[in-house]
N, C-alpha and C positions, 0 to 999 in steps of 0.2 A: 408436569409440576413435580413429579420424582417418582421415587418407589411408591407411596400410599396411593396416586392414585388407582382408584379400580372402575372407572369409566361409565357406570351407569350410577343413574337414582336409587337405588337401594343400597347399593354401594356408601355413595356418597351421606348416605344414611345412620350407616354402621359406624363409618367413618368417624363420623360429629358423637355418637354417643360412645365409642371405642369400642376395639377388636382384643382378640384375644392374639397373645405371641407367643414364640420361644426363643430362647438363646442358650444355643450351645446344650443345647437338647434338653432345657429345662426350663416350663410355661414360667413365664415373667409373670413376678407376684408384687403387689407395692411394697416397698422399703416398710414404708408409716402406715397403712393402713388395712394391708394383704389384700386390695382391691388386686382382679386379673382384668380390665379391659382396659386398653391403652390408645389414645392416637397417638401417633409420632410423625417426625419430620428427619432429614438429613440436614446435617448442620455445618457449612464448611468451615473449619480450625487454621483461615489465614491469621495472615497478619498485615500487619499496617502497610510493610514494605510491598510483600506481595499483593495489596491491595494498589498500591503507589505503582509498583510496574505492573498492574496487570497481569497478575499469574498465578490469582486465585485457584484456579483451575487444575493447576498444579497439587495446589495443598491436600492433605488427608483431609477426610471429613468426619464426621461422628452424626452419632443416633440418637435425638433427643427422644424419650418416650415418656407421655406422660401421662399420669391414673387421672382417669374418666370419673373416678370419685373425689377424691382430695385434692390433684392436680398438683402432686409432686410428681419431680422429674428424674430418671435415671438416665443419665448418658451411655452407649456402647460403642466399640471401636468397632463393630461389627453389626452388619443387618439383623434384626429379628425376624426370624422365620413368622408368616402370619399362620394361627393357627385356624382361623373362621375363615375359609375361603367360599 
């Protein structure tokens, strides 16, 4: 299912109440509310065409993460490193 999962029940646990990350060497803090625990997902940045021929696959994708408290979201062009492993 992507990068988030982490394959067991406690896991999957963390997951639903949010982890802690970093990016670019600095723990992701919320924009709006300075909550640090986040889930996120991979989000791929086609388009109509590339979705028309099939060649999503192709496309860049991005990093939706979102605060486990307020449930705003920060996008990155880049992975977040998970800090709770």
């Amino acid at each position: 299912m992507g990068w988030f999962d982490g394959g067991d029940e406690q896991d999957e646990r963390a997951d639903a109440v949010g982890r802690r990350y970093a990016v670019a060497g600095r723990q992701l803090r919320c924009a709006h509310c300075g909550g640090e625990q986040f889930t996120g997902r991979e989000v791929p940045l086609g388009s109509r065409t590339s979705t028309m021929l099939d060649t999503e696959w192709l496309a860049a994708g991005a990093f939706a993460m979102t605060c486990a408290t307020c449930r705003a979201i920060q996008w990155f062009a880049v992975q977040p490193e998970r800090l709770d492993a």
